[in-house]
C-alpha positions in Angstrom: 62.4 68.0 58.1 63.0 64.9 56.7 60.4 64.4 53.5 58.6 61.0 51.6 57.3 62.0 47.7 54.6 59.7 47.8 53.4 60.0 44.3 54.7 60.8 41.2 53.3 64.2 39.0 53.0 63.8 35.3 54.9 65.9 32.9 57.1 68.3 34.0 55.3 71.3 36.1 58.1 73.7 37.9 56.7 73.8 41.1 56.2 69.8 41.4 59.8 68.8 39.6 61.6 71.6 42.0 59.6 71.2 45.3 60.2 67.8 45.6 64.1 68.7 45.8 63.7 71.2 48.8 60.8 69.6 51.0 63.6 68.5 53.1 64.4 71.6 54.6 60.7 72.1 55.2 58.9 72.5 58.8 55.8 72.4 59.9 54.2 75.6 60.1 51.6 74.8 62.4 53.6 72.6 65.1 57.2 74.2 64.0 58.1 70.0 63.8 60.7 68.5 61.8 58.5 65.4 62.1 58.3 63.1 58.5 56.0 65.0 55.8 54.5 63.3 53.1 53.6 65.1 49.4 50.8 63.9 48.1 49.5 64.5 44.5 47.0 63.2 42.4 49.2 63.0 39.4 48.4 66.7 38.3 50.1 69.6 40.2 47.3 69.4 42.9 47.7 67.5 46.3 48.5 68.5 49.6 51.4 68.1 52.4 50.7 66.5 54.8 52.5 67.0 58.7 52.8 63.9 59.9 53.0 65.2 63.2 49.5 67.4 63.8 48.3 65.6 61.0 47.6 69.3 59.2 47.5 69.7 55.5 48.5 72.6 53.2 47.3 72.1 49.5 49.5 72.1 46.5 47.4 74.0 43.7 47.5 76.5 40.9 50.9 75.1 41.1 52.5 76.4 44.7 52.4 74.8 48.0 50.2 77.1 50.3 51.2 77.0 53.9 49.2 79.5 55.0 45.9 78.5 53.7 43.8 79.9 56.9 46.5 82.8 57.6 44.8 85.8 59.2 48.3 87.9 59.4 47.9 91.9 59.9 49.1 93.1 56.5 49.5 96.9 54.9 47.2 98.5 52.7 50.3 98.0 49.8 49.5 94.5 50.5 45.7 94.2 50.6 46.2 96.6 46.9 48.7 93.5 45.7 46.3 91.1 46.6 43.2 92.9 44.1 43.4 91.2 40.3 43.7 94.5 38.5 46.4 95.8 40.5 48.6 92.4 39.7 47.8 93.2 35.6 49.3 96.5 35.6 52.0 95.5 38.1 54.6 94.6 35.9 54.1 97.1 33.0 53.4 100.1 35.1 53.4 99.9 39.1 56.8 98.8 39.6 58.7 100.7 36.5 56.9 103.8 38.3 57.3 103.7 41.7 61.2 102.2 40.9 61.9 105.5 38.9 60.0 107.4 41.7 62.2 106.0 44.5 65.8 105.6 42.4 65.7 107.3 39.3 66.5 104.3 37.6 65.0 101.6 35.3 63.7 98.7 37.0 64.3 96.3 34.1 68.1 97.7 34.4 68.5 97.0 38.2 66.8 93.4 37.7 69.7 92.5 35.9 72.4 94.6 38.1 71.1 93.1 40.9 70.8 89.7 40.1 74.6 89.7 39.1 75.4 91.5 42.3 73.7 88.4 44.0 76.6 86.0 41.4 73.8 83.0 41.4 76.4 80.6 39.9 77.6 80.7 43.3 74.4 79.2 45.4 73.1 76.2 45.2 69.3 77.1 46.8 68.3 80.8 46.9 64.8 82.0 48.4 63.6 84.8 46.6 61.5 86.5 49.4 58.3 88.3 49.0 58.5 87.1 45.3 55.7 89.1 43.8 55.4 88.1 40.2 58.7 86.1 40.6 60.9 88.9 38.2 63.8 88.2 40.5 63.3 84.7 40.9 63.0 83.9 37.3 66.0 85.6 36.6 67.7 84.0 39.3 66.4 80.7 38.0 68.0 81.7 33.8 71.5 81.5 35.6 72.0 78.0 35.9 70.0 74.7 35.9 71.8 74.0 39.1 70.5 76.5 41.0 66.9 76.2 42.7 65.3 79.2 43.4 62.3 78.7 45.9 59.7 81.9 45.3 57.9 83.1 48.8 55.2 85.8 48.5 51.9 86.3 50.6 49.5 86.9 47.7 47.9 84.5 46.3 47.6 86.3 43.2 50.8 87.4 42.6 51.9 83.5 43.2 49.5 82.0 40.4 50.9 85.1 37.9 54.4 84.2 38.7 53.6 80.6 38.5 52.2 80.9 35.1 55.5 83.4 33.6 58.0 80.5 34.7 55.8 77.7 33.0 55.6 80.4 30.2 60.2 80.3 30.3 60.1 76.7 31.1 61.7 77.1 34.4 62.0 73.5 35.8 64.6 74.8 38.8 61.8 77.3 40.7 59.0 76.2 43.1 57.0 78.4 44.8 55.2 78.7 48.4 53.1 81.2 50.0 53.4 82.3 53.6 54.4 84.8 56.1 58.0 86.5 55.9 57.7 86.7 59.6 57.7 83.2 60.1 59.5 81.7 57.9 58.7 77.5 57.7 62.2 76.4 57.0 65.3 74.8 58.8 67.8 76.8 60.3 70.6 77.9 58.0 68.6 76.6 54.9 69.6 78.3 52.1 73.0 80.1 50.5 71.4 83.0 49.2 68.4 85.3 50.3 67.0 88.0 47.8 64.4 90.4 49.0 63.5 93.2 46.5 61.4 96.2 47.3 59.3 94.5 50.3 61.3 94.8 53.5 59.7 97.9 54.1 56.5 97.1 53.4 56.4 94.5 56.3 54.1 94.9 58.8 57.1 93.7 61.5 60.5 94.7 59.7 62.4 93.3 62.7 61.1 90.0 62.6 61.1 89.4 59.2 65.3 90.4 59.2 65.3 87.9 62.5 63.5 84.7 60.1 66.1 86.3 57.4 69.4 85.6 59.3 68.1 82.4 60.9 67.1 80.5 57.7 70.6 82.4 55.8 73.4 79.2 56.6 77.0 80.7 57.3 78.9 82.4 54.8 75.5 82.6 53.2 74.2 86.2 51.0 71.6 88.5 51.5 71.1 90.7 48.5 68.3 93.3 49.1 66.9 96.5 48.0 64.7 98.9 50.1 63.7 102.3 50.7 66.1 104.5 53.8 65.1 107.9 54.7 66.6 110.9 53.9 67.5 113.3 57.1 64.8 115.3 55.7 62.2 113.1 54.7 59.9 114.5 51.2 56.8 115.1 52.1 55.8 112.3 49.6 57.6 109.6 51.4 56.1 110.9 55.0 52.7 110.7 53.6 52.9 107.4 52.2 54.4 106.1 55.6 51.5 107.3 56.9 48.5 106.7 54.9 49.3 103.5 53.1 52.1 102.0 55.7 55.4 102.4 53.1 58.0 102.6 55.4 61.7 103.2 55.3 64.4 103.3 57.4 67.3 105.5 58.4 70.4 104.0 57.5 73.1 103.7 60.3 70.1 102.0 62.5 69.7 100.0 59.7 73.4 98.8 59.1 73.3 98.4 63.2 70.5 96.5 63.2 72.0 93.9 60.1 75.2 93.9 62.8 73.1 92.2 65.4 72.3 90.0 63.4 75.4 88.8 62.0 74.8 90.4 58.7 77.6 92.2 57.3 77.5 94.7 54.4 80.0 93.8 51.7 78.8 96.0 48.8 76.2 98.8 49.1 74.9 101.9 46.6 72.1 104.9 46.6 70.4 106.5 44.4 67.3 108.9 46.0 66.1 106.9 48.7 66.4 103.4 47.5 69.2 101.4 49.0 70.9 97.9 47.5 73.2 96.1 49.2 74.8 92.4 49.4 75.3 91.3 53.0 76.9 88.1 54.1 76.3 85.8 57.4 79.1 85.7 60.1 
């Protein structure tokens, strides 16, 4: 949708300096309308957009655009846990280093940088770094290049303002971040060059529809880089139960690569190790 910046934001606060560059691929996500949007700020990093169409507003504090701010989406219990302060302090030190060596038997810190070279940044222009969490990936992203923007997507609130404040923390004036539904994506068609989604998709309440918003917002020729959890042919007990009790799903590989097919998404690099699964797919 086209975009009008009607004020200006003092100093130089990530999420105002790089939001302003990729409003224009913004749509409404109330009336889904390309109409004209106007960003209004109060010469801090709080404001609101504004659809010009339905007339509905989505504020700009704590340094992300919210466009979800009344969002009553089913989620998981993972999700309600990465939405509850404590859990976001020892996410980064502990959760995530744990349940990575749980699920690969490898470092996380390690894969961060594997996989964002696997992703080759210096080659993208404008990346969405999906279900962002803290924003690891799309910091990293970000270090590659001043060139690149790197827009930050995540549902929790909470994980958004920690993210947020580790890029002021780096200085990161090429990163913006939004909150909002994987499943419905507010962006034009064919919007960005890259997509990045690491260890989410199969927390999704709706896998399916969130690799649907995936494809459709991925241009042509664009990347997906992802990594995820696929089932063994005999499941461990431990990932059964936590399918079950806490809604960490997984999937079974051929479907998998089957279902990335239909959608024009065609695996150019892949690797295992236990049940987690990275690969780098490209659009058709």
């Amino acid at each position: 949708m086209m975009i009008s910046a009607t004020a200006q934001s003092k100093g130089n606060r990530p999420s105002n300096t790089a939001l302003r560059e990729v409003l224009d691929i913004l749509r409404c996500p109330v009336c889904h309308s390309g109409a004209t949007t106007e960003l209004r700020t109060n010469g801090s990093a709080i404001g609101s957009l504004v659809c010009q169409k339905c007339k509905s507003a989505f504020p700009l504090q704590n340094s992300f655009l919210d466009l979800c701010p009344e969002l009553e989406e089913k989620i998981t219990p993972i999700q309600h846990l990465l939405q509850f302060p404590p859990a976001i302090l020892v996410y980064d030190n502990l959760w995530r280093p744990l349940g990575y060596r749980m699920t690969s038997g490898r470092s996380f810190p390690d894969d961060l940088d594997r996989i964002t070279t696997l992703m080759q940044p210096e080659r993208h222009r404008l990346v969405l770094d999906l279900a962002c969490g803290p924003g690891n990936f799309t910091r990293s992203i970000a270090n590659c290049g001043d060139d690149i923007k790197v827009v930050g997507f995540d549902l929790s609130r909470q994980m958004l303002e920690r993210a947020v404040k580790l890029t002021e923390e780096q200085n990161l004036s090429n990163v913006c971040y939004m909150r909002g539904s994987a499943l419905d994506l507010p962006f034009d068609p064919e919007s960005f060059d890259a997509v990045i989604c690491c260890a989410a998709l199969h927390l999704f309440t709706d896998y399916d529809q969130a690799l649907v918003e995936i494809s459709r917002v991925l241009r042509v020729g664009g990347e997906f880089v992802c990594q995820t959890i696929i089932g063994p042919d005999e499941v461990p007990l431990w990932l059964r139960m936590a399918e079950r009790v806490v809604k960490f799903g997984y999937f079974q590989l051929d479907d998998f690569k089957r279902q990335l097919s239909d959608l024009r998404l065609r695996v150019l690099e892949e690797e295992s190790s236990k049940v987690s699964y990275i690969f780098r797919a490209v659009k058709s």
